[in-house]
Structures are given as structure tokens and as C-alpha cells.
C-alpha positions as CSV (number, residue, x, y, z in Angstrom):
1,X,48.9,-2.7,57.8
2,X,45.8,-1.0,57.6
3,X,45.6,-0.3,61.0
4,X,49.1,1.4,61.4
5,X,48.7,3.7,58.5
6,X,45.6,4.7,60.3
7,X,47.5,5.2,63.8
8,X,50.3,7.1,62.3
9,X,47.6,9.7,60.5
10,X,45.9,10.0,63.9
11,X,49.9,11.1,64.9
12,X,49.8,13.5,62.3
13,X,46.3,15.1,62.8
14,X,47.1,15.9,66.4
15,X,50.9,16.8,66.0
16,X,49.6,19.1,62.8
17,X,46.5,20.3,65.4
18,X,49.3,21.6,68.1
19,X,51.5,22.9,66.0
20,X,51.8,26.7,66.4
21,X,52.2,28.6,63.4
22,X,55.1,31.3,63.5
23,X,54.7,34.4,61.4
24,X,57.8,36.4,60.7
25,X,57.8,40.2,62.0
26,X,58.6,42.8,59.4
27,X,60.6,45.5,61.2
28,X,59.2,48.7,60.1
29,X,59.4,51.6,62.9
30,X,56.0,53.3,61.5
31,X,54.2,50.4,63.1
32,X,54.5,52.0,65.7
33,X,52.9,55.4,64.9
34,X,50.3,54.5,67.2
35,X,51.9,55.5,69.6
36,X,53.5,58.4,69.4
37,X,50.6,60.7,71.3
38,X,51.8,58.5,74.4
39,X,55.8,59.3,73.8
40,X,55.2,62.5,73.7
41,X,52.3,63.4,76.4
42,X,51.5,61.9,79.3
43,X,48.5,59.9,77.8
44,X,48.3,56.6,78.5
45,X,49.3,54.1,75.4
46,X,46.1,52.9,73.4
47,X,45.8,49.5,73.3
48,X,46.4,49.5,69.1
49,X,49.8,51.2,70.5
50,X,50.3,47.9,73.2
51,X,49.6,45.6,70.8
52,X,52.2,47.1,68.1
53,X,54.9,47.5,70.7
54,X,54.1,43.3,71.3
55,X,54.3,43.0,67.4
56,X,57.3,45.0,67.2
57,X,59.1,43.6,70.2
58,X,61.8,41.4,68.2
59,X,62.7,44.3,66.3
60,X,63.3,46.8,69.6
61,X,67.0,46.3,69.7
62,X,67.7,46.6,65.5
63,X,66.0,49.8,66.6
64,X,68.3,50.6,69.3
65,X,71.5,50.5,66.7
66,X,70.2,52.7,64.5
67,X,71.4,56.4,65.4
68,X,68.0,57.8,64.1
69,X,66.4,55.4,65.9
70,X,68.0,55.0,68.9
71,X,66.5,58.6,70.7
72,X,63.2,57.9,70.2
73,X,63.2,54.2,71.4
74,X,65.2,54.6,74.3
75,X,63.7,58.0,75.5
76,X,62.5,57.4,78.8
77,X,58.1,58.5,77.6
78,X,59.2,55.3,75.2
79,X,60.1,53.5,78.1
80,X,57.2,53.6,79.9
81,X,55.3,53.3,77.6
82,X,56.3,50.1,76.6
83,X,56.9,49.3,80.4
84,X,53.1,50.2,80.5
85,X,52.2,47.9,77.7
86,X,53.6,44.7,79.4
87,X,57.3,45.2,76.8
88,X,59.7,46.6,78.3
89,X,62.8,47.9,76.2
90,X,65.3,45.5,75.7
91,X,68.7,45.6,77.3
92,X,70.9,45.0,73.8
């Protein structure tokens, strides 16, 4: 008996030790502030901007329905940027 409760919390520790812990996005379009010198210049995205972009990436297309939203995140500067960055722009 011993020896089974002992196999099936070895189970555990390396299930538990695998286990990738999700964390939920919060959408909020002034994450990514960082990059707006890239949007509008020709600089190249910083990688604070890249990494937000990444962050932000599931929340892309709630962007794309909103009307105020929509210019800015399908502009073709946001584009590339986030083309740049390894994210491109969804297709929604």
C-alpha cells in the first residue's frame, strides 16, 4: 500500500513539474504604446514593442472589430511591424 501511494505522488510531482501554467491576456490596446514610434516612422520596433505585440497577439482580432481600432491595427506601418516582430496580423 505504501509503496503505491508513493508511486502515484512520484505521478503527480512530475505531471505537476510539466504542467505549463497559462495566464490569461487582458486586452487593453495601450499595451501597446510601445510601439507607436515604429507605426508611425520608419524605425524599427523596440523589442519592449515585440514582446507586447506577442502579449497582445490573442487580442489582435477583438481589435480588428472595433471601428476605432481597426485603422490603426490594420494600417499597413502596423503590419510590418508586427510582421517584423515574428506576429503577423491576424486574418479574422
Amino acid at each position: 500500500m505504501k509503496v503505491s501511494y508513493i508511486a502515484v505522488c512520484a505521478v503527480l510531482v512530475l505531471l505537476l513539474a510539466e504542467a505549463h501554467i497559462t495566464v490569461a491576456v487582458t486586452c487593453s490596446p495601450t499595451e501597446l504604446s510601445s510601439c507607436v514610434g515604429a507605426i508611425t516612422s520608419s524605425t524599427p520596433p523596440s523589442k519592449l514593442c515585440c514582446s507586447k505585440i506577442k502579449e497582445q497577439k490573442p487580442c489582435l482580432c477583438q481589435y480588428l472589430k472595433n471601428p476605432n481600432l481597426k485603422k490603426f491595427v490594420n494600417s499597413p506601418n502596423a503590419r510590418k511591424v508586427a510582421s517584423t516582430c515574428g506576429t503577423p496580423i491576424p486574418k479574422c
